[in-house]
C-alpha positions in Angstrom: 14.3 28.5 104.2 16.6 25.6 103.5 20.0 24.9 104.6 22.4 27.4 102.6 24.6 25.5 99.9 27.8 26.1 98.0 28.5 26.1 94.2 31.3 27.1 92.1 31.7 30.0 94.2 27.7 31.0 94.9 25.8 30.6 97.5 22.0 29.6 97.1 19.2 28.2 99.2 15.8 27.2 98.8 13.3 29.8 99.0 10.5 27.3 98.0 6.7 29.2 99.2 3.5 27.8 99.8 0.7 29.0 97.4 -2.6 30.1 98.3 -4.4 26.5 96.9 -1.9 24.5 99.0 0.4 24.1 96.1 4.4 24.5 96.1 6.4 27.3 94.0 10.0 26.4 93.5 12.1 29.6 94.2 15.4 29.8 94.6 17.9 32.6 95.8 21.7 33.2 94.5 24.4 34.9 95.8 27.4 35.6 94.2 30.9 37.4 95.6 33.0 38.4 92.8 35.6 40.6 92.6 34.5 42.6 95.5 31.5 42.9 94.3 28.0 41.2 95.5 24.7 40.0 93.5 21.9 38.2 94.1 18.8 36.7 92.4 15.4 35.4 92.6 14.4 32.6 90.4 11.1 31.9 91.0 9.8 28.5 88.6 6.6 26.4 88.0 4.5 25.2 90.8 4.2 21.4 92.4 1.7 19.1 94.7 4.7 17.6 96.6 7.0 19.8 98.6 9.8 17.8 98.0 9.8 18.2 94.6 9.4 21.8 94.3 12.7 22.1 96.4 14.7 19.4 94.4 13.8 21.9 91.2 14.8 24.9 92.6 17.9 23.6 93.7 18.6 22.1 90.2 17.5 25.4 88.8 20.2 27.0 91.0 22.7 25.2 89.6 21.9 25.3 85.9 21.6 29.2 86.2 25.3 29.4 87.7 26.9 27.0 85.3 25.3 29.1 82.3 26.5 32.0 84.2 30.1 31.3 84.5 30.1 30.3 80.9 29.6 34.1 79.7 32.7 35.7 79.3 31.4 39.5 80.3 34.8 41.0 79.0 34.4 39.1 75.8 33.9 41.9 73.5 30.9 41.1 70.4 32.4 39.8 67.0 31.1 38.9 63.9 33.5 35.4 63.8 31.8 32.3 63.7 33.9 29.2 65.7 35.8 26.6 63.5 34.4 23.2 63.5 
C-alpha cells in the first residue's frame, strides 16, 4: 500500500494488487469525512504490464471520482428545468 494522499477533503491511497499472470490491477481506496459522517470505496480498474502505471491510474482515478463527486449536489431536489444557455 502506497503513501496515503489528500484531496479536496478525501483521503485515498493506492491499493494497486498483483494478478495471478504477473500483471498489475489499478485499485484504489477513498475515504471521505463529512459531516460526521465516514465512507469509503473501492475502485478497482483495468489491468497493466508496468507497475508504475497501474498506480499512476489509480491515483488519477481517485481523483476524477472525487471531483465528479463533489459536483453532485445530494440536497438538490429532481426538476424538470432544463439550464439557460
Amino acid at each position: 500500500m502506497s503513501q496515503p494522499h489528500t484531496y479536496k477533503g478525501y483521503a485515498f491511497s493506492d491499493e494497486t494488487t498483483t494478478t495471478e499472470d504477473g500483471k498489475f490491477r489499478a485499485r484504489v481506496r477513498i475515504l471521505g469525512l463529512h459531516g460526521g459522517r465516514r465512507s469509503q470505496r473501492f475502485i478497482d480498474l483495468e489491468t497493466f504490464v508496468n507497475e508504475s502505471d497501474a498506480q499512476r491510474r489509480a491515483l488519477t482515478a481517485a481523483r476524477s471520482w472525487i471531483d465528479a463527486e463533489e459536483s453532485h449536489d445530494k440536497l438538490a431536489l429532481p426538476s424538470s428545468f432544463a439550464p439557460l444557455p
